[in-house]
C-alpha positions as CSV (number, residue, x, y, z in Angstrom):
1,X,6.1,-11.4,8.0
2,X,9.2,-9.2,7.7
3,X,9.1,-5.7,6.4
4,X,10.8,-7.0,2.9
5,X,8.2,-9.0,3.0
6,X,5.3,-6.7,3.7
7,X,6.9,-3.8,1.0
8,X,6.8,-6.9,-1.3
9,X,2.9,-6.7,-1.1
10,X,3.0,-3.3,-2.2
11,X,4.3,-3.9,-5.7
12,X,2.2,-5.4,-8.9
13,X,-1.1,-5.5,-6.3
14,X,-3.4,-4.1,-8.6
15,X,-5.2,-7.7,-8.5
16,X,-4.5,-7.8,-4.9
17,X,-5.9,-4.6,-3.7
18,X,-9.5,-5.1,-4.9
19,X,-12.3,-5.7,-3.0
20,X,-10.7,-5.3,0.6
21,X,-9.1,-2.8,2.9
22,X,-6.0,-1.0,2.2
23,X,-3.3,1.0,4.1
24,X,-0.4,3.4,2.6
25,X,3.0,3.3,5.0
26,X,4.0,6.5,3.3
27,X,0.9,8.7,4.6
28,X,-0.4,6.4,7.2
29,X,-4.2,6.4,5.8
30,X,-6.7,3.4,5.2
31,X,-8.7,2.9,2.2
32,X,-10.7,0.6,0.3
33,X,-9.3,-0.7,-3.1
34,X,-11.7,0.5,-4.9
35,X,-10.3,4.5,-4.1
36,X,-7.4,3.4,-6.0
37,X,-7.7,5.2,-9.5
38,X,-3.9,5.6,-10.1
39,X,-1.3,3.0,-11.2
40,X,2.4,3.0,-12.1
41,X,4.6,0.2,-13.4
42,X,2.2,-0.4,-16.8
43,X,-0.9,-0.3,-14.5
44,X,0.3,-2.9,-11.9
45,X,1.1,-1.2,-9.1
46,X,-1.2,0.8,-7.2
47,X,-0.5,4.4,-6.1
48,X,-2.4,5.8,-2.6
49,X,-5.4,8.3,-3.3
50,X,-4.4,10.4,-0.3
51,X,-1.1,11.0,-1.1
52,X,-0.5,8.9,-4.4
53,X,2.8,7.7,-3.3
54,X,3.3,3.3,-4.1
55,X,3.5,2.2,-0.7
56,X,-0.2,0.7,-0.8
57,X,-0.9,-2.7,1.4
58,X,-3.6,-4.6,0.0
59,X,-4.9,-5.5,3.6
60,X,-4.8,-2.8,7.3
61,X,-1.8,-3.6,9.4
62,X,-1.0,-2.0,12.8
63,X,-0.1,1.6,13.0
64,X,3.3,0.2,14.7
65,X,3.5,-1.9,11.5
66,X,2.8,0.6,9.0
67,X,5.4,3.2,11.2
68,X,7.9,0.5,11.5
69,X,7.8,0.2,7.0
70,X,7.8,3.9,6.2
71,X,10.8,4.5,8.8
72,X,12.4,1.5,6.5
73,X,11.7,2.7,3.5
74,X,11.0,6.6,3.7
């Protein structure tokens, strides 16, 4: 999957995001779905709870991965 691909995941996931294992390329962290309480994009898209910036992956990646979108995209 290509990073476009990957940052693609991390918009309109509110579906996406629940019940499983998440990971924000902004701050780094892991999460479960269910941490997410804030949305942006008329509740669609899901905003970190450690940092509550939208870079939320509905599934754990590598740290290389996650390191390899922020660079891309921070």
């Amino acid at each position: 999957m290509t990073v476009e691909q990957m940052h693609d995941l991390s918009i309109n996931n509110k579906l996406t995001i629940q019940n499983t294992k998440c990971a924000c390329f902004y701050c780094l962290k892991t999460f479960d779905g269910s941490d997410v309480v804030r949305f942006i994009d008329n509740g669609n898209t899901a905003r970190c709870p450690a940092c509550g910036t939208d870079a939320v992956l509905p599934r754990i990646v590598d740290i290389d991965t996650l390191k390899e979108l922020h660079k891309h995209y921070f």
